[in-house]
C-alpha positions as CSV (number, residue, x, y, z in Angstrom):
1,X,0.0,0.0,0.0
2,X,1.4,3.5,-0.5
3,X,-0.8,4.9,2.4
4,X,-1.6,8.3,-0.4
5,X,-4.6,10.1,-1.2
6,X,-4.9,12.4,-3.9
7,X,-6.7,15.9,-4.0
8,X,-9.5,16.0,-6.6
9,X,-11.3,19.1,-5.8
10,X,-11.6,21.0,-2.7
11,X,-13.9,23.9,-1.5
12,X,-13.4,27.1,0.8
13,X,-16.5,26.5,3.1
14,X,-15.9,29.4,5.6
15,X,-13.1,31.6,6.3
16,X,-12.8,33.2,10.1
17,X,-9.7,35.1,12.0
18,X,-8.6,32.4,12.5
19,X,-9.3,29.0,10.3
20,X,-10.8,28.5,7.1
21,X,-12.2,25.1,6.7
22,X,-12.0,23.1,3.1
23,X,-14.6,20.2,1.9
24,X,-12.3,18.0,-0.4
25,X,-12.5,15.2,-2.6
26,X,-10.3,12.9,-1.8
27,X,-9.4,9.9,-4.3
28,X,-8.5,6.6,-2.4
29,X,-5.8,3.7,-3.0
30,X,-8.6,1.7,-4.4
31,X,-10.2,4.1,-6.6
32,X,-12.7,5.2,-4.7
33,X,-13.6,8.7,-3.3
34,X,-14.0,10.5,-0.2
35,X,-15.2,14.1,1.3
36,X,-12.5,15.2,3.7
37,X,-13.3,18.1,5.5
38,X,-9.9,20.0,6.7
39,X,-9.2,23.0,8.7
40,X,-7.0,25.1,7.8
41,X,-4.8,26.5,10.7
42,X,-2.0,28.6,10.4
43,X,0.3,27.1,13.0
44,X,1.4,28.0,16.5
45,X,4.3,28.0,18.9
46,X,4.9,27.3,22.6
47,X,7.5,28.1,25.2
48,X,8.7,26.2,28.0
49,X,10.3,29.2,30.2
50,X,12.3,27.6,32.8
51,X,14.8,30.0,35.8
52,X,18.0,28.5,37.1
53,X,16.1,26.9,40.0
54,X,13.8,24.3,37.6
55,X,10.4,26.6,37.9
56,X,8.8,27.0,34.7
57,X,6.4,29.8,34.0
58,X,3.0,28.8,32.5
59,X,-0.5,31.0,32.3
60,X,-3.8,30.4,33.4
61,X,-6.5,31.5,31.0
62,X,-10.1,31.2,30.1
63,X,-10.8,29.0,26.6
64,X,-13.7,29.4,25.5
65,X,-14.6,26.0,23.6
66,X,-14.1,24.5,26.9
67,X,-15.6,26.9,28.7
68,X,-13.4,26.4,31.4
69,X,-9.6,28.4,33.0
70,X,-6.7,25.9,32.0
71,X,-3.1,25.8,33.0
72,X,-0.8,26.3,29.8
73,X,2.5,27.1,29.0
74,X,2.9,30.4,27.0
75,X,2.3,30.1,22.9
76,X,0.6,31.6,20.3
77,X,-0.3,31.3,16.9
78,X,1.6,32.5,13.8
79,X,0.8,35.1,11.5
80,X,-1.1,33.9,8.4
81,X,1.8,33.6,5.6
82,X,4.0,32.4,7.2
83,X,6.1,33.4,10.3
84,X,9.8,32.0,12.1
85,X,8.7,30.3,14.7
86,X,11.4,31.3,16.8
87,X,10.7,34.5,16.6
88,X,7.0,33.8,17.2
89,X,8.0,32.3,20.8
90,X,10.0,35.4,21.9
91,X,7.4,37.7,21.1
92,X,4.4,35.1,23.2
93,X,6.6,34.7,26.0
94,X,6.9,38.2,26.2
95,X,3.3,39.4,25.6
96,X,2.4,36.8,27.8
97,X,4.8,36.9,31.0
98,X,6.9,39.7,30.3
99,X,9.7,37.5,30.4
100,X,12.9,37.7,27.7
101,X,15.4,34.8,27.5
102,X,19.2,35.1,26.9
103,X,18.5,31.4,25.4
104,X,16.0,30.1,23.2
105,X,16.2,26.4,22.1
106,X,13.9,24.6,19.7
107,X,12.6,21.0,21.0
108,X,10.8,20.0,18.1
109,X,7.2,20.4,16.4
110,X,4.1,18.1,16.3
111,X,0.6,17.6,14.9
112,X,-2.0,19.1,17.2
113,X,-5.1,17.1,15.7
114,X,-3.8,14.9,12.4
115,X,-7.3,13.5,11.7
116,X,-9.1,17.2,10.6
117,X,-6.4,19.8,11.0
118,X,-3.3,21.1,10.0
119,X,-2.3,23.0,12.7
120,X,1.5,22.4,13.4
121,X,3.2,23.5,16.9
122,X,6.7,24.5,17.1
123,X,7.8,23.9,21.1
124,X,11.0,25.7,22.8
125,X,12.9,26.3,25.6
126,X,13.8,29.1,27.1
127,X,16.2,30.2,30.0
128,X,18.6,32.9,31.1
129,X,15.3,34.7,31.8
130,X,14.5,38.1,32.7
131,X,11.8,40.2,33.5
132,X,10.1,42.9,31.4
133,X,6.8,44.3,30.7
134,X,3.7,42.1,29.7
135,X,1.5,42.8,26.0
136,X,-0.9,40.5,25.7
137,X,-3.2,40.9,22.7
138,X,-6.3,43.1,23.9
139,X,-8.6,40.2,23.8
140,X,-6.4,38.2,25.8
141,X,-6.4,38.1,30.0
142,X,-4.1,35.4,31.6
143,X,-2.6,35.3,34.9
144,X,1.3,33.8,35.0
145,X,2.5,31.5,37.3
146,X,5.6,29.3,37.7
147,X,5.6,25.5,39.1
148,X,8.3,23.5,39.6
149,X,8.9,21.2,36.7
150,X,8.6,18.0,38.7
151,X,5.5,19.4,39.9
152,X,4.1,19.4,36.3
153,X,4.9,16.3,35.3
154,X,2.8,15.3,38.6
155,X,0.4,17.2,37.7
156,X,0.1,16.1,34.1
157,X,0.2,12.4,35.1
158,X,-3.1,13.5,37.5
159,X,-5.1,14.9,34.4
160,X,-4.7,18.6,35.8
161,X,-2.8,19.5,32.7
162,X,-4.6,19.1,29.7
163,X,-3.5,21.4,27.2
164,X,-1.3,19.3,24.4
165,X,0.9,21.6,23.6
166,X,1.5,22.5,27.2
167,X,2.2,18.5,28.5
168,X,4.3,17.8,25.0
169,X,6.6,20.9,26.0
170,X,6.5,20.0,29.8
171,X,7.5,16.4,29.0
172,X,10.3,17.0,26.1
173,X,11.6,19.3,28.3
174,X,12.1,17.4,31.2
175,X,13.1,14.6,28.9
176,X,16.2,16.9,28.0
177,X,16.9,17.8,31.4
């Protein structure tokens, strides 16, 4: 099997701030054809922002499709067209926390939801941090505040941690340490 589909017509169906989702055609391995309906995301980026003593900084913020306050590591998404991810992780963690790093270190990228998106996160890590000024986007409100990194990884093995972005980054990054 070559494991392939092929594109045979596809259809903007909305286009938000954010996403735009696509209705495709999809032609199978065996001929036959499929509707795959995609969204259309245009990546994001997340910071694991740890100080000399092993606390790492993370935000607490309403999200709305859950309607519920969640415990996350700082990130953001990219710009439409394209943006340096990098770059896209120093300007979160600062909007967010207010913290700048001396270092910046990328940990790798993954697939937030495979099946229907194609959102792809970008995770870092950050030290030699120092404090600045917070600017978060005007229709963003978090609170920051730092755990312990063995802490998280309790907490994510107790289900407190949800956010996949924030337990991939929490888990790489005390993988490297």
């Amino acid at each position: 099997m070559k494991l392939k589909e092929i594109k045979k017509s596809s259809e903007t169906i909305y286009e938000g701030k954010v996403i735009t989702v696509e209705r495709d055609i999809a032609i199978l391995e065996n001929g036959a054809e499929a509707v795959r309906e995609v969204v259309r995301h245009p990546g994001g980026v997340g910071v694991v922002a740890m100080d000399n003593e092993g606390y790492v900084y993370m935000v607490r913020q309403f999200r709305y499709p859950f309607y519920e306050t969640t415990l996350e590591i700082p990130a953001g998404k990219l710009d439409r067209g394209g943006e340096d991810t990098r770059q896209a992780g120093i300007r979160e963690l600062r909007e967010e926390t207010g913290l700048v790093a001396d270092n910046i270190e990328y940990l790798g990228d993954f697939y937030a939801t495979p099946g229907f998106c194609d959102e792809k996160l970008a995770i870092y890590f950050a030290t030699g941090l120092h404090q600045g000024d917070t600017d978060p986007d005007e229709d963003e409100f978090v609170e920051c505040e730092k755990y312990h990194i063995d802490e998280l990884v309790e907490m994510i093995n107790r289900g407190e941690i949800k956010d996949a972005k924030s337990v991939i980054g929490i888990l790489m990054t005390k993988n490297k340490l």
